[in-house]
C-alpha positions as CSV (number, residue, x, y, z in Angstrom):
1,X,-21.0,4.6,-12.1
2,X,-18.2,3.8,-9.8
3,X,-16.7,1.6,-12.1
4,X,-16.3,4.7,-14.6
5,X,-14.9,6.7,-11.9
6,X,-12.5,4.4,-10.9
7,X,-11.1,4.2,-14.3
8,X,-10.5,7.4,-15.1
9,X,-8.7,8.7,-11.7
10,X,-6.8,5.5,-13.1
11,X,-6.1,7.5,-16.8
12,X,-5.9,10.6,-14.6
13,X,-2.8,9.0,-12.2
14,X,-1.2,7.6,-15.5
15,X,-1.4,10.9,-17.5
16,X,0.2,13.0,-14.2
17,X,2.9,10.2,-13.9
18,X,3.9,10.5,-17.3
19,X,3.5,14.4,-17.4
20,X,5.9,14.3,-14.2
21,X,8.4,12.5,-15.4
22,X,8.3,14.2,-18.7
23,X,9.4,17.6,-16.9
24,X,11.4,16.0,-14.3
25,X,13.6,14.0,-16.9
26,X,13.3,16.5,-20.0
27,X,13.3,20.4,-18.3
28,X,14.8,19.6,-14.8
29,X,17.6,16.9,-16.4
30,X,17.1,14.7,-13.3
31,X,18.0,10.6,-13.7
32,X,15.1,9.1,-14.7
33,X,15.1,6.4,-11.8
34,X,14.3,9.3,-10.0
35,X,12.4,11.2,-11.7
36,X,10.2,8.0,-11.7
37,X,10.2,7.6,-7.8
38,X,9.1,10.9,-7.8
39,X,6.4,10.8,-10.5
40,X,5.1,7.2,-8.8
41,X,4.6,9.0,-5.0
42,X,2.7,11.7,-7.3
43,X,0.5,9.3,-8.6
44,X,-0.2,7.1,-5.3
45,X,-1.2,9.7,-3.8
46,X,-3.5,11.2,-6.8
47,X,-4.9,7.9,-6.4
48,X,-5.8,8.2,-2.8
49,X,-7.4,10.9,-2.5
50,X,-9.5,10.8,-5.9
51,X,-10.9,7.2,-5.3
52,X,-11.2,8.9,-1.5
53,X,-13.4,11.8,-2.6
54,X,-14.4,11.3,-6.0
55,X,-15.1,7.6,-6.2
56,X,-16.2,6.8,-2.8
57,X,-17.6,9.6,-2.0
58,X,-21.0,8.7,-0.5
59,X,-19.6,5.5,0.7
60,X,-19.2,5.9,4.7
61,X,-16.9,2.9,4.9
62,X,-19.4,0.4,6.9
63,X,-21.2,-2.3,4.8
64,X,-25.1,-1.1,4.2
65,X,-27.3,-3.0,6.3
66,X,-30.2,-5.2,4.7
67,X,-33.4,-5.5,6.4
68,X,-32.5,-9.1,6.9
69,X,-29.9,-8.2,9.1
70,X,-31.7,-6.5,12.0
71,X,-33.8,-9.6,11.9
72,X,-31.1,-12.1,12.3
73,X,-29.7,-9.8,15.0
74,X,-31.9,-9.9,17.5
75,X,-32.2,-13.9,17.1
């Protein structure tokens, strides 16, 4: 399911970069190089915070602990 996730805040990064630097380049008339720095920063941060809260939502950052693992702990 993650997998799935992950690619489409991928597809959803890429369409808002390209939708950015469609109006930035084609209705604002700014340089493209620009436009595309601007349109990139977009997307990272898209990315960030939909793999933050959509992907990994449930994930709490720290590995999940096996019931091995308290075992071998207290060796």
């Amino acid at each position: 399911m993650e997998a799935v996730l992950f690619f489409l805040c991928l597809l959803g990064a890429l369409l808002i970069s390209q939708f950015v630097l469609w109006m930035l380049v084609d209705y604002a008339g700014m340089d493209e190089l620009f436009a595309k720095g601007i349109a990139m920063a977009i997307a990272i941060v898209w990315n960030f915070f939909s793999r933050k809260y959509i992907v990994f939502k449930h994930s709490n950052g720290l590995p999940e602990q096996s019931s091995t693992d308290s075992v071998i702990d207290n060796f």
